[in-house]
C-alpha positions in Angstrom: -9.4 -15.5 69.4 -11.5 -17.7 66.9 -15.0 -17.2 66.9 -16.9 -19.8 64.4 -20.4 -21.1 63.8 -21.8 -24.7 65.0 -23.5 -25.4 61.3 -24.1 -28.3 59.2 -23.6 -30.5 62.5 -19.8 -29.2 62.7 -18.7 -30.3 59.6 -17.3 -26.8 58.6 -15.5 -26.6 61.5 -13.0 -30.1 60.6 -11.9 -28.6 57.2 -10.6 -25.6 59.5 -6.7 -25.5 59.8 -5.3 -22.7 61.2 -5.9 -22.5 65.2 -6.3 -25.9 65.5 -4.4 -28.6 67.7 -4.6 -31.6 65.5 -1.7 -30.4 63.2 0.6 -30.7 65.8 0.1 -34.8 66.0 0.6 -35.2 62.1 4.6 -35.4 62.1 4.4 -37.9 65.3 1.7 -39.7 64.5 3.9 -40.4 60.8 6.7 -41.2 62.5 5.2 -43.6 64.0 3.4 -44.7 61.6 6.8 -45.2 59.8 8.2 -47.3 62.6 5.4 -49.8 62.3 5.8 -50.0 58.8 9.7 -51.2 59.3 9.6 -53.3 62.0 7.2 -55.2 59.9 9.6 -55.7 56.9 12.4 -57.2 59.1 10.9 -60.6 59.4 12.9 -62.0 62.2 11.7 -58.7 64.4 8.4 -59.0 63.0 8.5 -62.7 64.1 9.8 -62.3 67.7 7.0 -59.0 68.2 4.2 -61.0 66.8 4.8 -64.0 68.9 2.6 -63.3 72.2 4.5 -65.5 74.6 7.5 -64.4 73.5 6.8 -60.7 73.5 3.7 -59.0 74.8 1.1 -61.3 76.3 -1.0 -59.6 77.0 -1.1 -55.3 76.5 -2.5 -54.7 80.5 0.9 -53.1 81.7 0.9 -50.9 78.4 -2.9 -49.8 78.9 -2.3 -48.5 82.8 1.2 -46.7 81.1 -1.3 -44.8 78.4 -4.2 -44.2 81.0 -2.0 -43.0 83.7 -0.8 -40.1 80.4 -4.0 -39.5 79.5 -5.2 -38.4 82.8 -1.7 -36.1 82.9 -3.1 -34.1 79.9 -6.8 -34.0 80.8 -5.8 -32.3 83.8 -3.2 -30.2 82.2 -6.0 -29.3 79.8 -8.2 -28.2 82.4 -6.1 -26.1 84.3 -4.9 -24.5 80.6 -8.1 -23.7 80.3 -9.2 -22.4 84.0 -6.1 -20.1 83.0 -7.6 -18.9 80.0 -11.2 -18.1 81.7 -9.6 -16.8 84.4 -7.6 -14.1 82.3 -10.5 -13.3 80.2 -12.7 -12.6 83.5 -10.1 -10.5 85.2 -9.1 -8.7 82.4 -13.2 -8.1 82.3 -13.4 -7.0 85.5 -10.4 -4.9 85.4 -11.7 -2.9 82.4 -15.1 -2.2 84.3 -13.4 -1.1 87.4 -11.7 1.4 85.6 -14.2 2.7 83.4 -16.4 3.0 86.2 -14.4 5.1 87.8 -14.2 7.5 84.9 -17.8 7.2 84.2 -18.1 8.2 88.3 -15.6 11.4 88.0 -17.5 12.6 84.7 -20.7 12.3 85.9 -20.1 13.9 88.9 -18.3 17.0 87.7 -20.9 17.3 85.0 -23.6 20.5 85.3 -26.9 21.2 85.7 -30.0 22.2 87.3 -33.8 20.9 88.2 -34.2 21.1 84.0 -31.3 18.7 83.6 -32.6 15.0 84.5 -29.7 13.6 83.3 -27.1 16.5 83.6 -25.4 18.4 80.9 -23.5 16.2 78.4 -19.9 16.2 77.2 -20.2 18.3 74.4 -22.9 20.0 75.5 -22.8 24.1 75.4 -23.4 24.6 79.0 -20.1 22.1 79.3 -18.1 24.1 76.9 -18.5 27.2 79.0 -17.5 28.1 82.2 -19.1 27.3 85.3 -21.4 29.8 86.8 -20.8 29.6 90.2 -17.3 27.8 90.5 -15.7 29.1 87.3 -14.0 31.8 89.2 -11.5 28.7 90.2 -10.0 28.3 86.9 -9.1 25.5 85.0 -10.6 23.8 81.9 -14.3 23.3 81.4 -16.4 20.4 82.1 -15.9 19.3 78.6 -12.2 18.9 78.4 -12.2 17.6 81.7 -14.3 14.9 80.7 -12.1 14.1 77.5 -8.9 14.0 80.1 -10.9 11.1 82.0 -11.5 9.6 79.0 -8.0 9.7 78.0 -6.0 8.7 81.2 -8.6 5.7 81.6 -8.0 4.7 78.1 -4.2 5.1 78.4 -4.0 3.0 81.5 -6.1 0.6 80.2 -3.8 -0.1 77.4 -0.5 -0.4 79.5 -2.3 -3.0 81.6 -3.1 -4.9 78.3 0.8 -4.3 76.9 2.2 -5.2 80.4 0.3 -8.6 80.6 1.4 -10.0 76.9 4.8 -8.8 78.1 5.2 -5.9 75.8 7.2 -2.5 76.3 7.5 -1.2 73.3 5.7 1.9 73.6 5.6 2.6 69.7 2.9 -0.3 70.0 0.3 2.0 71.0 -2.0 4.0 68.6 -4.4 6.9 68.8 -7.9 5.6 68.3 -9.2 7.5 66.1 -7.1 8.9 63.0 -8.1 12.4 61.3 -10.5 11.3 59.3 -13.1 10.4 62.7 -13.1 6.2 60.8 -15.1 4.3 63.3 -13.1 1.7 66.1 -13.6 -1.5 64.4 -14.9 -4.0 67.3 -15.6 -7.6 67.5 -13.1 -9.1 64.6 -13.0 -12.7 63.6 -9.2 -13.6 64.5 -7.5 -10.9 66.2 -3.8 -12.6 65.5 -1.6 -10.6 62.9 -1.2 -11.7 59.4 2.2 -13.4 58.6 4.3 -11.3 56.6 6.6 -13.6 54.8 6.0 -16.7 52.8 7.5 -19.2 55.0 5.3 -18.0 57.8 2.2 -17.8 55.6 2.8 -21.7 54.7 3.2 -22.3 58.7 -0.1 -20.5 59.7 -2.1 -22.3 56.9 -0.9 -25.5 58.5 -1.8 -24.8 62.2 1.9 -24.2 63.1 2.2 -21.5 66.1 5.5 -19.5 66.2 7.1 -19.2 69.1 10.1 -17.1 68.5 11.0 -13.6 70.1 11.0 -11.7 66.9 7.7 -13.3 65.7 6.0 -12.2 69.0 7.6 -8.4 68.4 6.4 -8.7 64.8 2.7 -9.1 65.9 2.7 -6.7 68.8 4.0 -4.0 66.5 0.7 -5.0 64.3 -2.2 -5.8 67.1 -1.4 -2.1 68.4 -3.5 -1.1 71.0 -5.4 2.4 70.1 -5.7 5.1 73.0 -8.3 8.0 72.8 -6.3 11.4 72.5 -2.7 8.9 71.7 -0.3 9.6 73.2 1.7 12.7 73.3 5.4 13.5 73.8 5.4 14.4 77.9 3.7 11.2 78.5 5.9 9.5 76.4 8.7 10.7 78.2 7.6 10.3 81.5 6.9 6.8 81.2 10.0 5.9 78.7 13.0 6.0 81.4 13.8 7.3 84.9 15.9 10.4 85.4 19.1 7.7 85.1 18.2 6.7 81.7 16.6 2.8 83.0 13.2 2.1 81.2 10.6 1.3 83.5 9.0 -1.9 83.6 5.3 -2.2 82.6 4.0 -2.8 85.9 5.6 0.8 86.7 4.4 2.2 83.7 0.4 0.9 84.7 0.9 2.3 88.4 2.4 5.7 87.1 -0.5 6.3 85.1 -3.2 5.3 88.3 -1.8 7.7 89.5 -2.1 10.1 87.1 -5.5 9.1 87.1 -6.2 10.1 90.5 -4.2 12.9 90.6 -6.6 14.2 88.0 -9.4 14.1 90.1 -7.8 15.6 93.2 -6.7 18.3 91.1 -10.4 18.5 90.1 -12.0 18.3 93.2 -9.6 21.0 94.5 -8.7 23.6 92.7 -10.7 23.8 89.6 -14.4 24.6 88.3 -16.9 22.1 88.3 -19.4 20.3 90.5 -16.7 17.6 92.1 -16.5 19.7 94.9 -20.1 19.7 95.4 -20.5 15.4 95.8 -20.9 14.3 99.4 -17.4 12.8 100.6 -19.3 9.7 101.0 -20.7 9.2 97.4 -16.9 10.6 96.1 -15.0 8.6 98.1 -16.5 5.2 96.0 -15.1 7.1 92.8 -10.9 6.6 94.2 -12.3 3.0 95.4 -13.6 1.8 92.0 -10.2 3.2 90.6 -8.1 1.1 93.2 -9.9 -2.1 92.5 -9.3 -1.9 88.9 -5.7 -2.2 90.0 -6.0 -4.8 92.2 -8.0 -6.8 88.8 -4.8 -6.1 87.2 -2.7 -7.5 89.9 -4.8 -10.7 89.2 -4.0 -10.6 85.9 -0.2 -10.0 85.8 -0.8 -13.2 87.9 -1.3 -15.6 85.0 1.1 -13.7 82.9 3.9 -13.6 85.1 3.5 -17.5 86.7 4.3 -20.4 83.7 2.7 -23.5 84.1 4.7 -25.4 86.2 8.1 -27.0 84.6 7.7 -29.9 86.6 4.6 -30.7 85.1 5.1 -29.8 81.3 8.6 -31.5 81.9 6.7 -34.8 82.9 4.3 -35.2 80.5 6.8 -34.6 77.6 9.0 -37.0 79.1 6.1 -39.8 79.0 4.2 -38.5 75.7 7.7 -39.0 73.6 8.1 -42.5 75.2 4.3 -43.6 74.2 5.4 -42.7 70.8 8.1 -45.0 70.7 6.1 -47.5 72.0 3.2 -47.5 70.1 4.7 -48.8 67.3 5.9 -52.5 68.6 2.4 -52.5 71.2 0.6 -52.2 67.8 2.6 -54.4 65.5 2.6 -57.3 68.2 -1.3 -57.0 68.4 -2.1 -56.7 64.7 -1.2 -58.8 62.4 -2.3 -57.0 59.0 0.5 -54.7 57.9 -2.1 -51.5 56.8 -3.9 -52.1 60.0 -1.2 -51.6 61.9 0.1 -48.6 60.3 -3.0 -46.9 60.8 -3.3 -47.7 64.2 -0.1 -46.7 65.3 -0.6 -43.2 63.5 -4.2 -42.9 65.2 -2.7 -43.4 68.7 0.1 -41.4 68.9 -1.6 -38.5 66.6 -4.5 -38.2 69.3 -2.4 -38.1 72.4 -0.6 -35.4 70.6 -3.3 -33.5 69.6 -4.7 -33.5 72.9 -1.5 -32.5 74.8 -1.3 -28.8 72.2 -4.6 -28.1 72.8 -2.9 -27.1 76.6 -0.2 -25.5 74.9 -2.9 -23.2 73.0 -4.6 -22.1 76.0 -2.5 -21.8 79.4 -0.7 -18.8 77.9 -3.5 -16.5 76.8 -1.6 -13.4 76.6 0.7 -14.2 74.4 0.2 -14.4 70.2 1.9 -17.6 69.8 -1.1 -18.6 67.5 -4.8 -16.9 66.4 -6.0 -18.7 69.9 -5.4 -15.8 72.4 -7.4 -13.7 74.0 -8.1 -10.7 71.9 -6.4 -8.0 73.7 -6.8 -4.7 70.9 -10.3 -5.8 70.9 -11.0 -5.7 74.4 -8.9 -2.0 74.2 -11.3 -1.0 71.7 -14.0 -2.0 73.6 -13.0 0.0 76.3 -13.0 3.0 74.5 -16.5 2.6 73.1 -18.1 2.7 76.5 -15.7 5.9 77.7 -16.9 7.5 74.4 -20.6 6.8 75.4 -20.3 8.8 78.5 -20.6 12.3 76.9 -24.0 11.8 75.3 -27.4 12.1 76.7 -31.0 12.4 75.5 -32.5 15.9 74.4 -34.4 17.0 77.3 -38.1 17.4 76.4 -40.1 20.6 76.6 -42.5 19.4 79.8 -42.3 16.4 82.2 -44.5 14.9 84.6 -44.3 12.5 87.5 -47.1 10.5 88.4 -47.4 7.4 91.4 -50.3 5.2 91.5 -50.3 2.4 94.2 -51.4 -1.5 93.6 -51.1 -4.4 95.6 -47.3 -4.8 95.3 -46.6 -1.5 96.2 -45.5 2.3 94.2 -45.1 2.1 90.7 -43.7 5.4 89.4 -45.0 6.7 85.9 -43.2 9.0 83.6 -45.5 11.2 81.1 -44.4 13.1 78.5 -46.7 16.0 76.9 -46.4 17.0 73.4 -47.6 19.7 71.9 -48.5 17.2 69.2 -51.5 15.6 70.4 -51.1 12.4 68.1 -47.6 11.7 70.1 -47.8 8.4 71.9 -46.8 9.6 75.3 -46.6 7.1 78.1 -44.2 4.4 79.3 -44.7 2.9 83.0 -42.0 1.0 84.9 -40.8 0.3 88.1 -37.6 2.9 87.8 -39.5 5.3 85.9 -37.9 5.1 82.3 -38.5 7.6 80.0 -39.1 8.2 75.8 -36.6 10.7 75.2 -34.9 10.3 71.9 -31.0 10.0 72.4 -29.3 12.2 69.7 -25.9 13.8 69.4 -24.9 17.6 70.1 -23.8 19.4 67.3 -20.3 20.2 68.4 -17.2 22.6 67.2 -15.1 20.0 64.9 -11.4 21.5 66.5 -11.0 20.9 70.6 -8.1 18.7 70.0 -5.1 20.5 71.3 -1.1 19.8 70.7 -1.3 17.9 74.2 -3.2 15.2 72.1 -7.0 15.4 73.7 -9.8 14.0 72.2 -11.5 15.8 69.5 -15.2 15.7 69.4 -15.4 14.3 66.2 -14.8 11.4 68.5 -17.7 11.1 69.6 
């Protein structure tokens, strides 16, 4: 995806080459440019076209012909383009679904008491120890818990992603953060891969999309899509092949890992330490819901990946777009009399209809790196794991707290004081949900909890 500024009234934005459409209508706009320049030195043509009552008397029956193919790829456009909003929002709401549902079985198996406003974080010591009451149970502390939601939420994530762009190559994902704790790089310019040979280099700097197998398994081995904690060599294994050797499709892959997902939880809720067990059914039971409309997002999805645009259609307008262009040329030259004129023209007609017609081919497959016009997918993943890593940090609780209520006209406003033992501390801040001035800062955390499974390390964070 492209993202540019609208400066200097646009005029930046016409020198720009690569992602554009109008690059595609230079070669047919020549040609026929060409063909208006030939049929005008053969004089006896030239004669017969030029003479109106011989020829074209008038250019009505042309004009409905290039109307009736206009209106083909304005509404070709527009559905290219409902398809590319469409995907963008549904990969949107897929992504929230799912990190909801993590931020939903973190926060509810986190600890603490009436001193804990906002519960014990991720990396906090109280989560890096034990349970008090349920620890007897067993299993991991809150803290690794939290990083295996991060994880399986991440890795599904990322499968949903590869599956829609129709990649399953599962070398093409990445652990998101390498040893060295570098930051995920969010929000690029152009997310497409860089060309790696000089034949493709000359093509990109001209606007021309590649549309070959090897291309498209060139870039997805370079946009790969990060996962906290990677992946390790189990999960690898369990989603590489069934026990008689097939691979699994990606759709399989994306389901497998739901339900990995979920199982998590159960196992949580069940048989481990932690306050999972202690949520009401009722509140718990939106956590598996949240989960299962992420999936049906990603159903959505799959939609526009899996169903072209119709053959039919594409079919038909190539069919009467390759036909204006052979007509252009003797319309033109038996309406113009001026030999430059009608070069120009002829180049100007067919070179916008052209144009026009790629700018569909751009967007109705947005998946898909044809060209630096898709939708950004490792962004989006990265994204993703941004907000998951948020989850484990919270503000330093404060020494003393106080509530307060006052009543107006328009009903309870709640007020949240904090004393200081400063007495030059600005303390209050009034709202209608009772927001408070704590300062968010991050826990000072061991630098090793990454095991060989592959968890996250809290230098993640």
């Amino acid at each position: 995806m492209i993202r540019y500024k609208k400066t200097w009234y646009g005029v930046n934005i016409i020198f720009r080459i690569a992602g554009t459409s109008w690059p595609y209508g230079v070669l047919p706009g020549a040609f026929a440019c060409a063909a208006s320049i030939i049929l005008s030195y053969y004089e006896k043509l030239d004669d017969t076209i030029s003479e109106r009552t011989e020829f074209i008397d008038h250019p009505y029956a042309f004009q409905l012909f290039a109307y009736m193919l206009g209106f083909l790829m304005v509404f070709r456009t527009n559905f290219a383009y409902q398809r590319y909003w469409e995907a963008m929002g549904m990969l949107q709401a897929m992504g929230a679904k799912w990190i909801d549902g993590a931020c939903m079985g973190i926060t509810f198996d986190a600890g603490g008491d009436s001193d804990s406003r906002l519960l014990a974080g991720m990396f906090s010591e109280r989560s890096m120890a034990d349970h008090p009451t349920t620890g007897s149970k067993g299993g991991p502390h809150h803290s690794l818990f939290a990083q295996d939601m991060c994880h399986l939420c991440s890795l599904l994530h990322a499968l949903a992603l590869m599956s829609c762009r129709g990649d399953t190559d599962l070398n093409n994902i990445g652990t998101a953060r390498d040893s060295s704790g570098n930051f995920i790089s969010v929000r690029t310019t152009i997310s497409s891969a860089q060309p790696t040979t000089s034949k493709k280099r000359l093509a990109a700097m001209a606007g021309i999309s590649h549309f070959g197998a090897n291309h498209v398994k060139e870039v997805f081995s370079q946009q790969r899509l990060r996962v906290l904690g990677g992946l390790n060599q189990n999960e690898r294994q369990a989603l590489e092949k069934d026990c008689n050797g097939r691979p699994f499709s990606s759709e399989a892959r994306v389901a497998m890992v739901q339900s990995w997902f979920m199982r998590r939880l159960i196992a949580r809720q069940k048989f481990e330490q932690g306050e999972s067990s202690a949520t009401s059914p009722p509140i718990l039971s939106r956590l598996y819901q949240v989960i299962s409309d992420g999936g049906l997002w990603f159903s959505h999805a799959s939609k526009i990946a899996i169903t072209p645009f119709p053959l039919p259609y594409h079919n038909l307008i190539g069919i009467l777009l390759w036909s204006y262009t052979f007509l252009v040329p003797f319309l033109i030259n038996g309406l113009i009399m001026d030999k430059g004129a009608r070069a120009g023209m002829a180049f100007m007609a067919v070179f916008v209809y052209h144009a026009l017609a790629q700018v569909g081919d751009n967007l109705e497959d947005p998946y898909t790196p044809y060209d630096p016009n898709e939708l950004p997918l490792p962004e989006i993943q990265d994204s993703v794991n941004t907000r998951l890593l948020m989850f484990g940090i919270v503000p330093e609780e404060s020494d003393e707290w106080e509530h307060k209520s006052c009543q107006n006209g328009n009903g309870t406003v709640s007020t949240t004081e904090k004393h200081s033992a400063d007495p030059t501390a600005s303390t209050g801040s009034s709202s209608l949900v009772g927001a408070s001035t704590a300062t968010a800062v991050t826990p000072e955390v061991p630098a090793d909890t990454k095991d060989s499974g592959g968890t996250i390390k809290s230098c993640d964070i």
